[in-house]
mmCIF file of the N, C-alpha and C atoms, coordinates in Angstrom:
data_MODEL
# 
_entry.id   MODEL 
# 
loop_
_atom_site.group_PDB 
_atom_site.id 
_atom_site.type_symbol 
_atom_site.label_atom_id 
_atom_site.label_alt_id 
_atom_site.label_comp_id 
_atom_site.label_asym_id 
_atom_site.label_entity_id 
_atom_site.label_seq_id 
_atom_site.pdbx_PDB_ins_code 
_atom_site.Cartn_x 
_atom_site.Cartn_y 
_atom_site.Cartn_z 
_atom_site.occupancy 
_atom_site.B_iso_or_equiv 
_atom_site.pdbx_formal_charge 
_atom_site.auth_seq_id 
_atom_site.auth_comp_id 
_atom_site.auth_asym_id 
_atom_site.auth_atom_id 
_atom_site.pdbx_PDB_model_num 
ATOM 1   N N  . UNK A 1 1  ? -5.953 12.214  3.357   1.00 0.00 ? 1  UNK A N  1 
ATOM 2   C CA . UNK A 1 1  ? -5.146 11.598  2.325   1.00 0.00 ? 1  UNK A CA 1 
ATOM 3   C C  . UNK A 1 1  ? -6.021 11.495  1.081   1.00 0.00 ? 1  UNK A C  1 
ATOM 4   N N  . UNK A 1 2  ? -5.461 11.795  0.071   1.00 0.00 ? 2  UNK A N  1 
ATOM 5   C CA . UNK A 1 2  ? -6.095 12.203  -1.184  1.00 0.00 ? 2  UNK A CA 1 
ATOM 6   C C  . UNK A 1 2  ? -5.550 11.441  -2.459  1.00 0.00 ? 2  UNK A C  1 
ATOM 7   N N  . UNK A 1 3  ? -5.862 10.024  -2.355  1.00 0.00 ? 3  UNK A N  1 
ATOM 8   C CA . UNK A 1 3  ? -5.281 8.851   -3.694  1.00 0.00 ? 3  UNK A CA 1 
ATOM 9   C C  . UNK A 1 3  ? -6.345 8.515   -4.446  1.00 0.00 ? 3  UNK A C  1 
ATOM 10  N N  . UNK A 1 4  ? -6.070 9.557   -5.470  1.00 0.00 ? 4  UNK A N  1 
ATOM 11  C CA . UNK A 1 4  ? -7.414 8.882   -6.872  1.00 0.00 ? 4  UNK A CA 1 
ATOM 12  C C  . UNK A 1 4  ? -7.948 7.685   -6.744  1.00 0.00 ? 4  UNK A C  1 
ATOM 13  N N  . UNK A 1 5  ? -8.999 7.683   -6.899  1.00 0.00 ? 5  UNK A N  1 
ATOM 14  C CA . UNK A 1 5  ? -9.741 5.835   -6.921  1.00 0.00 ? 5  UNK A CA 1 
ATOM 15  C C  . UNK A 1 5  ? -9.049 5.365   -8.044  1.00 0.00 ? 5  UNK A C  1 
ATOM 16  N N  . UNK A 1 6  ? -8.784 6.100   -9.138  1.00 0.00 ? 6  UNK A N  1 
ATOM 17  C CA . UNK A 1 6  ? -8.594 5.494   -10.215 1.00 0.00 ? 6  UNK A CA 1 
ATOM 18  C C  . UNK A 1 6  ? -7.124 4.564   -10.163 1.00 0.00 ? 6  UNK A C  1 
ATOM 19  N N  . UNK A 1 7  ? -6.286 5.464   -9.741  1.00 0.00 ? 7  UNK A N  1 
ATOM 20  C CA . UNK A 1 7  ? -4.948 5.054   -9.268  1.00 0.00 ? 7  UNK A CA 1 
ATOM 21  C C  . UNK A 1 7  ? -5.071 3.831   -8.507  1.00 0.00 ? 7  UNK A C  1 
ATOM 22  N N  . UNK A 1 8  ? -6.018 4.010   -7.532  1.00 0.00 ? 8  UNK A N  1 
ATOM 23  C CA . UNK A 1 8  ? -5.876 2.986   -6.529  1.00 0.00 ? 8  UNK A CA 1 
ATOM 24  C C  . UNK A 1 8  ? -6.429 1.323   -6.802  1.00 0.00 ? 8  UNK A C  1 
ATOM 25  N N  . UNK A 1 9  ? -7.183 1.742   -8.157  1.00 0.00 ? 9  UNK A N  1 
ATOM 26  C CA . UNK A 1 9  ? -7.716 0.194   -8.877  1.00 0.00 ? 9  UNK A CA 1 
ATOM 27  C C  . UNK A 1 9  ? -6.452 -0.292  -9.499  1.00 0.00 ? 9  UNK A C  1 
ATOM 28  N N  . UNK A 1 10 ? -5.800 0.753   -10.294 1.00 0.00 ? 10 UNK A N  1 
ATOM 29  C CA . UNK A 1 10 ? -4.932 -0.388  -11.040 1.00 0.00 ? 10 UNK A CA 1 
ATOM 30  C C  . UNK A 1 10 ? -4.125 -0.008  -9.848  1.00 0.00 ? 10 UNK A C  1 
ATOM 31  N N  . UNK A 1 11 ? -3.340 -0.092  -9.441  1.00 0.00 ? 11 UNK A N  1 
ATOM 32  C CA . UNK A 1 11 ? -1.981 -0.481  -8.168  1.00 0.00 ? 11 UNK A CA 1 
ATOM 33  C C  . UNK A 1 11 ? -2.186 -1.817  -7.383  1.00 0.00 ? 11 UNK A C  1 
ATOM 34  N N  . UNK A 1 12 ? -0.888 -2.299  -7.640  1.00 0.00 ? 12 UNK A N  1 
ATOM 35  C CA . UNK A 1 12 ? -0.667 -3.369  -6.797  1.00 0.00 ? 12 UNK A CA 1 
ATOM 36  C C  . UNK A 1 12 ? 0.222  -3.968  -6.202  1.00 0.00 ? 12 UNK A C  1 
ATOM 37  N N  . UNK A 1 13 ? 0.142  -4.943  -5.606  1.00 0.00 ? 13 UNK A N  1 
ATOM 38  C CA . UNK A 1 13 ? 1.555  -5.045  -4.615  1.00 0.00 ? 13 UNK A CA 1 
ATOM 39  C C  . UNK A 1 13 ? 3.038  -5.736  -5.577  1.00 0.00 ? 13 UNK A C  1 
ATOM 40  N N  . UNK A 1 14 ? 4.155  -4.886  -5.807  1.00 0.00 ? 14 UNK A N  1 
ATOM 41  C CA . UNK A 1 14 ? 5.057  -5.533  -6.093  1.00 0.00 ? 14 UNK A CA 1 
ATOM 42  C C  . UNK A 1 14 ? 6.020  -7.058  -5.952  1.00 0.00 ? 14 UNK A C  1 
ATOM 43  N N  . UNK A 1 15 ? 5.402  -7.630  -4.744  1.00 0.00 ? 15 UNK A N  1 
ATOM 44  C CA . UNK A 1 15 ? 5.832  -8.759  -4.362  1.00 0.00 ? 15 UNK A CA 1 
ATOM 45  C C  . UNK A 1 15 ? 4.982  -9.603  -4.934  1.00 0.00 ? 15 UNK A C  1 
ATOM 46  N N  . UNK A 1 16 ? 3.534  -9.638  -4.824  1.00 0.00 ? 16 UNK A N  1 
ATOM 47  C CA . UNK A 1 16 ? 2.771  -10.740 -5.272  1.00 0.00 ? 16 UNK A CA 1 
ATOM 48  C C  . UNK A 1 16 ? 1.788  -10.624 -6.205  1.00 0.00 ? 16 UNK A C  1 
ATOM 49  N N  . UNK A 1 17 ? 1.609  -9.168  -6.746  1.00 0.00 ? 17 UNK A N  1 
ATOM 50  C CA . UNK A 1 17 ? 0.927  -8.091  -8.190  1.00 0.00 ? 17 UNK A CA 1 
ATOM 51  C C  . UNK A 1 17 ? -0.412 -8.535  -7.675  1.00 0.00 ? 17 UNK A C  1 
ATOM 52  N N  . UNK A 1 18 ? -1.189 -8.878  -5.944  1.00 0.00 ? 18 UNK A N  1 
ATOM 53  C CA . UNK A 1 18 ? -2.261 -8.826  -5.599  1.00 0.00 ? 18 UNK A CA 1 
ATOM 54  C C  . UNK A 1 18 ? -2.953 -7.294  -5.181  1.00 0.00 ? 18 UNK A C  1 
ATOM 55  N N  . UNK A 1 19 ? -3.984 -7.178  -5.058  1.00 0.00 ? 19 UNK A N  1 
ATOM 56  C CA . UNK A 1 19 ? -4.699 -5.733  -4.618  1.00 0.00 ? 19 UNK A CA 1 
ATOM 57  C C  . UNK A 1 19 ? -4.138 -5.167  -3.464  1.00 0.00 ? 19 UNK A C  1 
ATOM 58  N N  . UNK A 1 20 ? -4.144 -3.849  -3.354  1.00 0.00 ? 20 UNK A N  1 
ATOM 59  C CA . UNK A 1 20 ? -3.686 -3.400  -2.062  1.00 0.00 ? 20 UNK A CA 1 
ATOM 60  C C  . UNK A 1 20 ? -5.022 -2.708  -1.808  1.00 0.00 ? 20 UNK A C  1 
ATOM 61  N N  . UNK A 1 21 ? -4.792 -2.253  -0.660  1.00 0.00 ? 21 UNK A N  1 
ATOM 62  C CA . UNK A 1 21 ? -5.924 -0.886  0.290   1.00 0.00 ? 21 UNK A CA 1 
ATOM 63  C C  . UNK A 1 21 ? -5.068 -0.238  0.733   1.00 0.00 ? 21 UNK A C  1 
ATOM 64  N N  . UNK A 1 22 ? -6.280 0.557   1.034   1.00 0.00 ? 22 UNK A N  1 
ATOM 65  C CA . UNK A 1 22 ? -5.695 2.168   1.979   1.00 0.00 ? 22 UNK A CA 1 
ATOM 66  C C  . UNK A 1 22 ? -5.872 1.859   2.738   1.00 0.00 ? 22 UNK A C  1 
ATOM 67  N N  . UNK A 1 23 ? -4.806 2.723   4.173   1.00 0.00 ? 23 UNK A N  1 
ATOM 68  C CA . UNK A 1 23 ? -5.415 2.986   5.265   1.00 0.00 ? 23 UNK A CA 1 
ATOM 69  C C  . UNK A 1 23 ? -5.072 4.235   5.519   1.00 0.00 ? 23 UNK A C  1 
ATOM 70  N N  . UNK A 1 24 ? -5.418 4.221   7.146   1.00 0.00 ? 24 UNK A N  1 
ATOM 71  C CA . UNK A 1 24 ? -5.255 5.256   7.148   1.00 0.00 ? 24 UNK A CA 1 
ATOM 72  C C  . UNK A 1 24 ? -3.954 5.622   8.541   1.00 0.00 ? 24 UNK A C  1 
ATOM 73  N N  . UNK A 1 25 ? -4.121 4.894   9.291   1.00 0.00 ? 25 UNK A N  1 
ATOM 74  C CA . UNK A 1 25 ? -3.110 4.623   10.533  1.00 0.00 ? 25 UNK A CA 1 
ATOM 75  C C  . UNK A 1 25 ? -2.192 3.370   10.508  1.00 0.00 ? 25 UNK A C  1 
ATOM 76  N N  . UNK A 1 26 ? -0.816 2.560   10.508  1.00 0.00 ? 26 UNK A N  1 
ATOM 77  C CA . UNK A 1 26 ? -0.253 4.286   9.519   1.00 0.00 ? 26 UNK A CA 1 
ATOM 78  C C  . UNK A 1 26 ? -0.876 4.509   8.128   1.00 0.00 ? 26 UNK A C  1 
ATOM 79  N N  . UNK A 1 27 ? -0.270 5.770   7.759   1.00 0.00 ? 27 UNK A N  1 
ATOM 80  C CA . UNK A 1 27 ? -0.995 5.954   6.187   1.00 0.00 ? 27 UNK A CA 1 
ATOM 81  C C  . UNK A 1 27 ? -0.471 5.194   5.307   1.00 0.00 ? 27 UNK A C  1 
ATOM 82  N N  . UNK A 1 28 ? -0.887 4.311   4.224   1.00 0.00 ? 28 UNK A N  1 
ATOM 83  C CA . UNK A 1 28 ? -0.157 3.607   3.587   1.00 0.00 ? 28 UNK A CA 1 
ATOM 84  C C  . UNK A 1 28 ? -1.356 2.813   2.852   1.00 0.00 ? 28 UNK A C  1 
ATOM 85  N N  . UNK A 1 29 ? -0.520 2.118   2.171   1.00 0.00 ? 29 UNK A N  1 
ATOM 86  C CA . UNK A 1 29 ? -1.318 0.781   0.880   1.00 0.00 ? 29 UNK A CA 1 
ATOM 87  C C  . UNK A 1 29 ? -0.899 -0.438  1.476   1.00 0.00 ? 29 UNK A C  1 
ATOM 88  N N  . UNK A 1 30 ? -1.704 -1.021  1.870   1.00 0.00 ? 30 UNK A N  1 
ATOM 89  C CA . UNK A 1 30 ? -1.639 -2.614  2.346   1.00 0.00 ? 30 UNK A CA 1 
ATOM 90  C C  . UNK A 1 30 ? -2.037 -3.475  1.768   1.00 0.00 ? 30 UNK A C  1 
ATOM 91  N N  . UNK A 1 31 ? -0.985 -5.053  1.657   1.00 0.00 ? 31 UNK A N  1 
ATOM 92  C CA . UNK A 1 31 ? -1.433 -5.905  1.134   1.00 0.00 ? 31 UNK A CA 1 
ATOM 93  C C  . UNK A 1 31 ? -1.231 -6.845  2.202   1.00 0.00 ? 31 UNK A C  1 
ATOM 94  N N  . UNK A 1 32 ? -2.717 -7.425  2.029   1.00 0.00 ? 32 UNK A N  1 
ATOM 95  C CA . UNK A 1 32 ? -3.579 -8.379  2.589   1.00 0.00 ? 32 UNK A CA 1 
ATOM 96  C C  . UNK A 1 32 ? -2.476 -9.777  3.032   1.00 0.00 ? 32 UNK A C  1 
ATOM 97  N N  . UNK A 1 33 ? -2.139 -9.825  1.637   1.00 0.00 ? 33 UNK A N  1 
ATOM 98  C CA . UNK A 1 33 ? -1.696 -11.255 1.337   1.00 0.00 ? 33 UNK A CA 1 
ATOM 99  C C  . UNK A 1 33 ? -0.203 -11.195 1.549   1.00 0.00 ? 33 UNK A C  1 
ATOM 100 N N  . UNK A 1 34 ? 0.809  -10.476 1.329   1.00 0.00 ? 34 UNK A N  1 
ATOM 101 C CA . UNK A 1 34 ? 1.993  -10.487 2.137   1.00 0.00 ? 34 UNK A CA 1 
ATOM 102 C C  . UNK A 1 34 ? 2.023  -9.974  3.480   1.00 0.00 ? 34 UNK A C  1 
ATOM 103 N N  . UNK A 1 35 ? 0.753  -9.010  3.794   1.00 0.00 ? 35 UNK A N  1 
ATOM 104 C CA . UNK A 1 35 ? 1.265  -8.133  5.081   1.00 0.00 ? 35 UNK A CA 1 
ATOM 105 C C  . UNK A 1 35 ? 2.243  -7.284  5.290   1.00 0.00 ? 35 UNK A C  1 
ATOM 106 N N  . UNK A 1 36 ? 2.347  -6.862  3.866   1.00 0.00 ? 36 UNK A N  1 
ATOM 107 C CA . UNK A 1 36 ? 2.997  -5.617  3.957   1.00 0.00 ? 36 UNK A CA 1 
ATOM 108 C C  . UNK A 1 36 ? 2.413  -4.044  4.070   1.00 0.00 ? 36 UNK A C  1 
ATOM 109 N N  . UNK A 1 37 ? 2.572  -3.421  4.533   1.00 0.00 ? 37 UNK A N  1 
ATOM 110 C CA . UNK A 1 37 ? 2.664  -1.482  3.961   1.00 0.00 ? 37 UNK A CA 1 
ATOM 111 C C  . UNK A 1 37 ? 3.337  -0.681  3.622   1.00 0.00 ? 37 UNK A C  1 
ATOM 112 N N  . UNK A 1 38 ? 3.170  0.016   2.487   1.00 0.00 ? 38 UNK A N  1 
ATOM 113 C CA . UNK A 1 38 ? 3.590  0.406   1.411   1.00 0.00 ? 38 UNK A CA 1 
ATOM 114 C C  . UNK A 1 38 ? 3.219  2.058   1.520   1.00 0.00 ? 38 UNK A C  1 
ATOM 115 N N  . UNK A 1 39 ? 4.405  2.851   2.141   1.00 0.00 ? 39 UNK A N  1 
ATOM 116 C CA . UNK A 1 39 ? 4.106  4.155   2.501   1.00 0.00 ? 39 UNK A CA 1 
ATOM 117 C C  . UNK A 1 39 ? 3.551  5.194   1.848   1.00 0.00 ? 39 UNK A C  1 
ATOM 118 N N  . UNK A 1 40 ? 3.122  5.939   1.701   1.00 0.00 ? 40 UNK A N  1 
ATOM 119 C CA . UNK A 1 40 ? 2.746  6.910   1.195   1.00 0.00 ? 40 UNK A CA 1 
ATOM 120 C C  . UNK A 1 40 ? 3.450  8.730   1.767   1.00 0.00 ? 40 UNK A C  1 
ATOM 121 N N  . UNK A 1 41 ? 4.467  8.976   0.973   1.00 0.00 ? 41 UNK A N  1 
ATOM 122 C CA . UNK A 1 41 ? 4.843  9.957   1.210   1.00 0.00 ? 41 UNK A CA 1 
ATOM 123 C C  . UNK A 1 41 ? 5.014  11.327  0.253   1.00 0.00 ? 41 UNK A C  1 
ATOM 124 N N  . UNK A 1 42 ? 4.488  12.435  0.815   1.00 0.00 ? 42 UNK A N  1 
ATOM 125 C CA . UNK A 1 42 ? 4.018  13.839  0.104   1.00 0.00 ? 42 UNK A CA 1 
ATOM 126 C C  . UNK A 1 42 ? 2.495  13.285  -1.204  1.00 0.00 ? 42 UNK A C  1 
ATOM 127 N N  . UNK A 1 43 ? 2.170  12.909  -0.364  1.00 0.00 ? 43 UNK A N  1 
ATOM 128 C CA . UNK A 1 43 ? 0.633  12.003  -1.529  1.00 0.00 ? 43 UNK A CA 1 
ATOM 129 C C  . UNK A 1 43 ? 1.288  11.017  -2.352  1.00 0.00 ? 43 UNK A C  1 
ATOM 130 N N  . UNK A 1 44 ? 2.386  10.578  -2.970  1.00 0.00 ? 44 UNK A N  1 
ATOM 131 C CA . UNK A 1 44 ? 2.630  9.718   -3.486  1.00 0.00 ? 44 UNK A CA 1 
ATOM 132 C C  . UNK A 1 44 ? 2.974  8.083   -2.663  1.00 0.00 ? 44 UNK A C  1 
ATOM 133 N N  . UNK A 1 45 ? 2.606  7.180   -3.356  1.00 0.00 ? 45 UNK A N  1 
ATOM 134 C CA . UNK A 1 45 ? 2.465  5.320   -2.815  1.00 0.00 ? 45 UNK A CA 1 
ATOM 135 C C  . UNK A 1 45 ? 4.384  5.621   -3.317  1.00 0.00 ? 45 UNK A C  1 
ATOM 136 N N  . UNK A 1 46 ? 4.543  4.604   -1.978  1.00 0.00 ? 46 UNK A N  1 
ATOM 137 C CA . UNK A 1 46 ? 5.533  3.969   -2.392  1.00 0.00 ? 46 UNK A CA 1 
ATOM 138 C C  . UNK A 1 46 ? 5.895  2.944   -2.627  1.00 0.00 ? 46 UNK A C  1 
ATOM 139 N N  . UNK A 1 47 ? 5.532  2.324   -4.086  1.00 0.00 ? 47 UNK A N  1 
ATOM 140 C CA . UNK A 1 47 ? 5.736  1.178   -3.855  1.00 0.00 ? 47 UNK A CA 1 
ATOM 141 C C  . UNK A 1 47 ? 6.776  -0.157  -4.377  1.00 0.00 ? 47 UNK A C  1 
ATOM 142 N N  . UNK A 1 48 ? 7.861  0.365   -3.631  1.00 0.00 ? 48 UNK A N  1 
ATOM 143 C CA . UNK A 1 48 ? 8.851  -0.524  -3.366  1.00 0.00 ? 48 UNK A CA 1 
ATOM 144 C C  . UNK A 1 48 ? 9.162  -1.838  -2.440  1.00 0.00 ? 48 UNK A C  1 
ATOM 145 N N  . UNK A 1 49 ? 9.531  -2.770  -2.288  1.00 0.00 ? 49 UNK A N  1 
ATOM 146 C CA . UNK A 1 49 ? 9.523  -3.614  -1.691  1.00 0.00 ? 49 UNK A CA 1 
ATOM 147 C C  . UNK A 1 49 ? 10.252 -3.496  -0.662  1.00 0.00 ? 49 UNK A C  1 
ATOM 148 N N  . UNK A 1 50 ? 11.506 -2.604  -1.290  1.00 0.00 ? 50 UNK A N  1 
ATOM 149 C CA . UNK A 1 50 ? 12.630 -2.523  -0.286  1.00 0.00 ? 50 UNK A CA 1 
ATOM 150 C C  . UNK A 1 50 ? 12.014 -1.401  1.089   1.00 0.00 ? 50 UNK A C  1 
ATOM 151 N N  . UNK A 1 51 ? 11.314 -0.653  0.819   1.00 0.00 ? 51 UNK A N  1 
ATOM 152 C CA . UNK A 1 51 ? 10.668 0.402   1.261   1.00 0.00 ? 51 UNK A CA 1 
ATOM 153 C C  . UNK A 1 51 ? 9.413  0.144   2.288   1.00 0.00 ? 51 UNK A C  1 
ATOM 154 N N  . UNK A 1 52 ? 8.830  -1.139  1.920   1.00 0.00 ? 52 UNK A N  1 
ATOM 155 C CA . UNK A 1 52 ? 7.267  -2.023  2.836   1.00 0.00 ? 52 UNK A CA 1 
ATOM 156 C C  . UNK A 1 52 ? 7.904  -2.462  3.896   1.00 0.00 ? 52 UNK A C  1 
ATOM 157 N N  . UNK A 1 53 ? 6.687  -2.098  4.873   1.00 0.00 ? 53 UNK A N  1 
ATOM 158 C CA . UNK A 1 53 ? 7.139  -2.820  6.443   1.00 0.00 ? 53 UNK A CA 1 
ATOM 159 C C  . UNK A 1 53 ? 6.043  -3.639  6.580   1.00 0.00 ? 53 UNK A C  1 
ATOM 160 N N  . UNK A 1 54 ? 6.604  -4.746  7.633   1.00 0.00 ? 54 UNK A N  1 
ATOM 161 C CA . UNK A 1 54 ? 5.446  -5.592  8.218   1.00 0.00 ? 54 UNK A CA 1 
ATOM 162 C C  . UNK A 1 54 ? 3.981  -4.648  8.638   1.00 0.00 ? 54 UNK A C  1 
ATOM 163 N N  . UNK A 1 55 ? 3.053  -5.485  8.249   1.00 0.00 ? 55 UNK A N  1 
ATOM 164 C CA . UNK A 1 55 ? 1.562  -4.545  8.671   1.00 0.00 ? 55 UNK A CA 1 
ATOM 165 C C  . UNK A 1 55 ? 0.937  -5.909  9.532   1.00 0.00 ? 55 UNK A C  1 
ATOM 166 N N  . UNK A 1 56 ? 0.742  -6.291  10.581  1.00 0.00 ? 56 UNK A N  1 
ATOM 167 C CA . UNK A 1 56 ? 0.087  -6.895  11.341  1.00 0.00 ? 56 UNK A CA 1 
ATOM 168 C C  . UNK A 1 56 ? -1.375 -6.327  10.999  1.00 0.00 ? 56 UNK A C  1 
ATOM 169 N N  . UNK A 1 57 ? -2.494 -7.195  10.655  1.00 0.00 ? 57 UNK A N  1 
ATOM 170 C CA . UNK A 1 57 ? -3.416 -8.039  10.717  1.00 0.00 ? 57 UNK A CA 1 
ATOM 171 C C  . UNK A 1 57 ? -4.588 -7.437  11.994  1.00 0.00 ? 57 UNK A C  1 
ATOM 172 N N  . UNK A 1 58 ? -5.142 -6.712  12.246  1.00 0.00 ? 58 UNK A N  1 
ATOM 173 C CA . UNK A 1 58 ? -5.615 -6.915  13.636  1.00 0.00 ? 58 UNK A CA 1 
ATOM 174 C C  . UNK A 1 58 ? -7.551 -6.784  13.505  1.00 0.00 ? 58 UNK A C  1 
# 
């Protein structure tokens, strides 16, 4: 998976405009602080709210 650093500083989570991360399993942008993930499909973030699933914590 191939998301500019640059991109990935300014992006943030639509629900609470806190930082997200990458991962990598599933692939996606996670935020910490809602526990959401935020898909990433054909290299592009998706980041919609309606679109984020629960991301459990582990």
């Amino acid at each position: 998976m191939a998301i500019d650093q640059e991109l990935l500083e300014i992006l943030a989570c639509p629900r609470c405009k806190g930082p997200v991360r990458l991962v990598d399993e599933p692939e996606g942008l996670v935020c910490d602080q809602c526990r959401l993930l935020y898909p990433i499909e054909d290299g592009i973030p998706v980041m919609l709210i309606d679109e984020a699933r629960p991301y459990d914590l582990v």
